[in-house]
C-alpha positions in Angstrom: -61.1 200.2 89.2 -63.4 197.6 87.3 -65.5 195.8 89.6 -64.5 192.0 87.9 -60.7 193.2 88.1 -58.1 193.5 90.9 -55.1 193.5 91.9 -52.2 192.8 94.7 -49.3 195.1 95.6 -45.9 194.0 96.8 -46.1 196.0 99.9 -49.8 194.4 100.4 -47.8 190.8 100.6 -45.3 191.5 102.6 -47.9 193.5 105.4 -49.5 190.4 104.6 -46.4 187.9 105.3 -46.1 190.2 108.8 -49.8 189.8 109.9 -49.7 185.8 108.8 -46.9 184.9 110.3 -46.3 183.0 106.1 -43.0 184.5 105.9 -42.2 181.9 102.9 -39.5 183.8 100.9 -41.0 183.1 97.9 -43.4 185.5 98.9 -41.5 188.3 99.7 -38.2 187.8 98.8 -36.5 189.7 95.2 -34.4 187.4 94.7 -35.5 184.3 96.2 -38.8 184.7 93.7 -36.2 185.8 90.7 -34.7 181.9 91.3 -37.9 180.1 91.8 -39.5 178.1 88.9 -42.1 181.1 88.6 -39.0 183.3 87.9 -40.5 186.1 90.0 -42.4 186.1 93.8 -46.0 185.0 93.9 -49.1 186.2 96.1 -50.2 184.1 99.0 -52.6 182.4 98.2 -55.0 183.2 101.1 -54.5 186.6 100.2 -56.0 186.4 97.0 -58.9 184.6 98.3 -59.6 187.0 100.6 -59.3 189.7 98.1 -61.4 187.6 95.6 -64.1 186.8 98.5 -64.0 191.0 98.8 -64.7 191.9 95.4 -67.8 189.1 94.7 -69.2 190.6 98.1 -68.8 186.4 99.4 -72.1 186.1 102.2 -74.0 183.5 101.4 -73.6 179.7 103.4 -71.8 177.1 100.8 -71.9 173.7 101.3 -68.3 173.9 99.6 -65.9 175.6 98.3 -63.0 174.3 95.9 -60.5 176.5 94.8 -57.6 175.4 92.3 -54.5 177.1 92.1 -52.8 176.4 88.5 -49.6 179.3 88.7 -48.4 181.5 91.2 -50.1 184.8 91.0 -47.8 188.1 89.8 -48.0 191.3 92.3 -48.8 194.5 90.7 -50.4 192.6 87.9 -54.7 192.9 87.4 -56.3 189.6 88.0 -60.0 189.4 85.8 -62.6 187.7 87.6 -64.9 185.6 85.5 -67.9 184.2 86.6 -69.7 181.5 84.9 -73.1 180.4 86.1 -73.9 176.6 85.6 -77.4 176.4 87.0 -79.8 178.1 89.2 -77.2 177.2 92.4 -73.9 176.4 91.0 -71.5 179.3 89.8 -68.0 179.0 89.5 -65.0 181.6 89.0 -62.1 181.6 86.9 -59.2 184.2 88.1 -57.2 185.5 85.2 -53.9 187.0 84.9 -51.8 187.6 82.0 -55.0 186.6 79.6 -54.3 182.8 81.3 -56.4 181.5 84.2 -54.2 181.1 86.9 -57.2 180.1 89.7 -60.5 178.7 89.6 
């Protein structure tokens, strides 16, 4: 797989649910996520932050760290991460899903 691109499988989120004790059905549930206002179940969030910190190789100290959630992540679905460098110490991330930024 790409090194900029992931992804997050159902049975990954509901191991996840398990381990987290976030047993939120919106999560993990068919039908629950089918009726939801995303019309389908989302990825926790910590899980794709995890995933994310995984794939940039995440070690250096920050003073900070912001992360935005605009939509609910899809499982199954490859998430494109772009990095966009705004000075010698600043870079930020944009997650992409669906050719629409769902995180940064």
């Amino acid at each position: 797989m790409h090194p900029n691109i992931f992804s997050v499988k159902k049975f990954e989120g509901t191991s996840f649910a398990k381990f987290s004790g976030d047993n939120n059905i919106i999560h993990i549930n068919n039908i629950a996520g089918h009726n939801s206002i995303y019309g389908h179940n989302i990825v926790h969030g910590v899980l794709i932050i995890l995933k994310f910190f995984k794939k940039i190789q995440f070690k250096k100290n920050y003073s900070h760290i912001k992360i935005i959630f605009l939509k609910g992540f899809k499982y199954n679905s490859e998430i494109k991460i772009r990095k966009i460098k705004k000075n010698k110490y600043k870079f930020f991330y944009e997650l992409i899903q669906q050719k629409n930024i769902y995180a940064s």
